[in-house]
N, C-alpha and C positions, 0 to 999 in steps of 0.2 A: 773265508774265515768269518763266523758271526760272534758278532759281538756280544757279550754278554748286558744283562741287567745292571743296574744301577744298584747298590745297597742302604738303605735307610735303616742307619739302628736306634732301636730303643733300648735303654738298658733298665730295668727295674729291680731293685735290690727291697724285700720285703721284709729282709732282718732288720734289727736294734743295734747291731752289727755292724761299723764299717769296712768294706774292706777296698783294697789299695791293689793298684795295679804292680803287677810284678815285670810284666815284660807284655811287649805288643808286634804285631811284624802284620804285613803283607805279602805275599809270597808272589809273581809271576805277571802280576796288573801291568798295561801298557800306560793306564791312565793317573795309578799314584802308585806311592812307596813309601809312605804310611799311614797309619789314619790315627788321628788324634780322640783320645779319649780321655775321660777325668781321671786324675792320679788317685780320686778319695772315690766313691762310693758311700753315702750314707743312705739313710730311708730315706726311698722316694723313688722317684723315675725321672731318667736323662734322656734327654731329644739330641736333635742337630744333630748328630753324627751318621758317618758314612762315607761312600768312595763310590765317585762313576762309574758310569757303565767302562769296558774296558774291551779293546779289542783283542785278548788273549784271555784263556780263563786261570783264574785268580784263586790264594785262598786269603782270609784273612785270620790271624791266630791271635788271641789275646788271653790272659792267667790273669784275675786276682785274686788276693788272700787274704783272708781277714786273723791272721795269724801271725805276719813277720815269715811267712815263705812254708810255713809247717803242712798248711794246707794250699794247695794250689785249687783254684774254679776256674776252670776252660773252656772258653769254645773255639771251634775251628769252622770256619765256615766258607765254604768252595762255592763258587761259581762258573758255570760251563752253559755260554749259549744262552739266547733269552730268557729261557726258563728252568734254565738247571739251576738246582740250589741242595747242597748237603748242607747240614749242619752232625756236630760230631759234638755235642758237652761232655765234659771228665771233671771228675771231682775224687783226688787222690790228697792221698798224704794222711797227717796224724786223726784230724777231725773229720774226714771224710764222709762220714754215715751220718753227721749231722746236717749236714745240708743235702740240696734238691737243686739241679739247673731244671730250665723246659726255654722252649721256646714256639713261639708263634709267629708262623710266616706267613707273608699275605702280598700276593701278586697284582701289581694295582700296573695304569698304565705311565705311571711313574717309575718300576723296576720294583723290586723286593723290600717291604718294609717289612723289618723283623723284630719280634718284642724278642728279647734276653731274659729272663725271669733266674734270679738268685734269693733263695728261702733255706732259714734255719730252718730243720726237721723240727717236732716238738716231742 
C-alpha cells in the first residue's frame, strides 16, 4: 500500500462576499476524519489548514455559500498514492453563474499545497 501526500490548504476568497461554510467531511483517511476549516470566509486568504499524508486514499469534501445554502461552492478533492491529486470544483444553485472556483496545486517535498481560489464573476 502507498501512502498518499500530505494536503496543505489555502483557501482564497477574492469577493466582498462572505461566504460560510455549509457542511465539511473526509472520506476513507487512515490518518484523520476531519479537517477543520473557518465557519466565515471573508476577503482575503486562509493558511494552516490540511490533513496528513494517509495510508489509504482519501477524499476530502467541503460546500460554502454565500447565500444561506441557495448557492452551494465545492470542492472535492482526492488523493491516491504520492502523487495522485483530483480536484473536482462545483458551483450550483440559484447564483451560480456568478461565481468562478480554480485552483492551484503544487507538489513540494512537503506533499500537496493547494490554493482554493473563490471569485464573484463581474
Amino acid at each position: 500500500m502507498t501512502t498518499t501526500a500530505a494536503l496543505t490548504i489555502l483557501l482564497t476568497n477574492s469577493s466582498s462576499q462572505n461566504l460560510t461554510l455549509k457542511s465539511c467531511k473526509v472520506i476513507g483517511s487512515s490518518s484523520a476524519s476531519t479537517l477543520k476549516l473557518p465557519e466565515t470566509l471573508g476577503r482575503g486568504t486562509y493558511g494552516g489548514l490540511g490533513l496528513p499524508s494517509s495510508e489509504t486514499p482519501y477524499s476530502a469534501e467541503w460546500v460554502y455559500t454565500p447565500d444561506d445554502g441557495n448557492t452551494l461552492l465545492s470542492f472535492t478533492t482526492s488523493l491516491n498514492g504520492p502523487t495522485g491529486l483530483t480536484i473536482i470544483p462545483a458551483e450550483t444553485g440559484h447564483d451560480a453563474r456568478f461565481w468562478q472556483l480554480g485552483e492551484g496545486p503544487d507538489l513540494t517535498n512537503e506533499g500537496w499545497i493547494v490554493r482554493y481560489y473563490y471569485a464573484a464573476k463581474s
